[in-house]
C-alpha angles and dihedrals in degrees: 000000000000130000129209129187114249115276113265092033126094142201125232124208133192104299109029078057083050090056091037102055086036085059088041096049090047099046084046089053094052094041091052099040080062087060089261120149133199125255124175122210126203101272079239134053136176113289089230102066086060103049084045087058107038099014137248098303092071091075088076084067101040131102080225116170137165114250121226085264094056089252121146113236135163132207099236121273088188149002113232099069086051093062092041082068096038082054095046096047105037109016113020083094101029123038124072109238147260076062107190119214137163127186134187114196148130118273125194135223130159099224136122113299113234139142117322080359116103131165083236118042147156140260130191112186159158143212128192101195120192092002116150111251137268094014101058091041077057102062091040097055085049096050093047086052093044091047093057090046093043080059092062087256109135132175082052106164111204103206110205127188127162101223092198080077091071099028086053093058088051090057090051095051086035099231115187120254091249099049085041089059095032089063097027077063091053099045088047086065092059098225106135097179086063091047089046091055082044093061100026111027127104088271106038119186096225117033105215114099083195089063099036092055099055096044092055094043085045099048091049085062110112133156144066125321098294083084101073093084095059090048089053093044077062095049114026090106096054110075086188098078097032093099098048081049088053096041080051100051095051093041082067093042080056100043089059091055087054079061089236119155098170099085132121118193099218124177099196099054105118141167106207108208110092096240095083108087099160148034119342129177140179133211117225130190109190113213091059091086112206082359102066103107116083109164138042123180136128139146119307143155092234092146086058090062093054102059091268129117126281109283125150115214133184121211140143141210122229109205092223100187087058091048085057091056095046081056098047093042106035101030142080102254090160113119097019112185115259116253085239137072101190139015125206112215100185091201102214126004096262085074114040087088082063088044100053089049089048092045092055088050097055085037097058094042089073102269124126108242147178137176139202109261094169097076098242129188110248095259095052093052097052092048090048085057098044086061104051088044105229116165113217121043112189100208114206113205121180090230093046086050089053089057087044095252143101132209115254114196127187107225095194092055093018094231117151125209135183115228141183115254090231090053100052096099105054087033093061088038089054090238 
């Protein structure tokens, strides 16, 4: 009988780990150097709080079962729907805001397996929850870009839109909630010949050929922030969107004291589920093809939905299987470190007791250590450590252990040294 592991799902084994907890260390250091702080969420939730917050039609792509006791339940798709409950049911009356939190976790989808698509994947991600806008927008979107270059990832683009522009023009020329998702969904593809057939087609979705013209002109706007005034010559006559231009416009004021460079104005970034009323904004890394874009975050109102107050909070998703594959892909791997910083080679039988002893010792000092169990010769020991790269082998000799010593090579400069056992610790530490 064989057994395979369910398809969209993978196995790691000891290096990739290795990358991956190295990505997540270093994604844990930047978040928390920002004063944010971790919270963990069940790995399944109600049904109902997802299609509450995305609508019925999400069930075709969630693991979704009955409990024993006939309750319906889900397997998470995400993560941020997850932490507005959290926030409903353990912080809304008690914590002071802006409250700060961070979470790493598997999500769950039933959906076709392809690259940099699993049916279990990862997300790394934020919420800033009752911040003041456009400062806080600001250091999100900083903190997002730091924690990709912190990764080694460079040539990262952070696109930037303010959808209150466009849902501001959709006010004005009072199109109706259904028509407004229906094209915010089309918009969110990024497909902008289908949005073209969509507004100017035989059958447009919206008939005004005022409004249609200045969506398709606004939405072809990319650049720096030169392009602002070519943004506000579009919507000058159209109060409606003149806040979310000046919210905009000092998001980027803001952006250049954060010191970030990386950042792309794009008007036809979009996020389309209702619940976003603010800025969004999306990372990509070119040289990953149809993969390159590996975070999605932005402003909404997603509490209110749920049955809480009114408070606006800004996060964002990394999408942290296809970091691992920018890694993998678009930096230097060669020459990774060993997962090892010493390794013990008792030489001949009469002196592993000695070599167990000596490698506790190293091991509870901090170092990470290993010894051979499997009763080696010499040669096949040294060899063994050569391939997993470790960079410092104690050698314990029968004749070096009556002198009290034992022999310390460098493996990467091939010196030897002789040291006093009672010396090993701070010799290998550099102390």
């Amino acid at each position: 009988m064989e057994f395979m592991r369910p398809r969209g799902t993978r196995d790691f084994l000891f290096d990739e780990m290795e990358r991956r907890k190295r990505a997540e260390s270093t994604l844990r250091y930047v978040f928390e150097n920002y004063g944010y702080r971790e919270i963990k969420t069940p790995l399944f939730e109600e049904l109902k709080l997802f299609t509450t917050k995305s609508g019925e039609e999400i069930v075709d792509q969630l693991y979704n079962f009955k409990d024993k006791s006939d309750r319906d339940l889900t397997l998470r798709p995400e993560i941020t729907a997850p932490v507005a409950r959290l926030y409903l049911n353990e912080l809304e009356k008690t914590a002071s805001k802006p409250i700060k939190l961070y979470y790493y976790g598997s999500c769950f989808r039933y959906e076709r397996p392809q690259k940099g698509r699993f049916r279990q994947f990862w997300q790394f991600g934020c919420e800033l929850i009752g911040a003041k806008s456009p400062q806080g927008e600001a250091e999100v979107i900083s903190m997002c870009s730091d924690s990709i270059k912190a990764l080694g990832i460079n040539g990262a683009d952070v696109n930037i839109n303010h959808l209150g522009i466009i849902r501001g023009l959709f006010k004005h020329f009072s199109i109706n909630s259904k028509t407004q998702r229906e094209l915010m969904i089309i918009i969110d593809k990024g497909d902008k010949d289908l949005l073209k057939e969509s507004l100017s087609g035989d059958n447009p979705i919206i008939d005004n050929d005022e409004l249609n013209r200045i969506l398709l002109k606004l939405i072809d706007l990319i650049g720096d922030k030169t392009i602002l005034d070519e943004v506000y010559e579009l919507i000058k006559d159209y109060e409606e969107t003149h806040v979310a231009f000046s919210e905009l416009s000092q998001l980027v004021e803001l952006l250049d004291s954060f010191d970030m460079t990386n950042y792309t104005l794009n008007l036809g970034v979009a996020r389309g589920l209702d619940y976003y009323t603010g800025i969004v904004f999306e990372i990509y890394v070119e040289g990953l093809g149809a993969q390159k874009q590996v975070c999605g975050g932005g402003t909404y109102s997603l509490i209110k939905v749920f049955g809480g107050k009114e408070v606006e909070s800004t996060g964002f998703a990394l999408g942290f299987d296809r970091l691992m594959n920018a890694i993998e892909e678009l930096t230097d791997c060669e020459n990774e470190s060993s997962y090892l910083d010493v390794y013990v080679a008792p030489i001949s039988d009469d002196v592993r007791l000695k070599a167990y002893e000596i490698t506790q010792t190293l091991r509870r000092s901090g170092l990470r250590c290993d010894v051979d169990l499997n009763n080696k010769k010499f040669r096949k020991i040294m060899n063994y450590a050569d391939k997993i790269n470790v960079e410092n082998v104690v050698i314990i000799g029968k004749k070096d252990l009556d002198e009290g010593n034992v022999t310390v090579k460098n493996m990467t400069t091939g010196m030897q040294d002789t040291v006093k056992i009672e010396a090993i610790v701070n010799y290998i530490k550099g102390e």
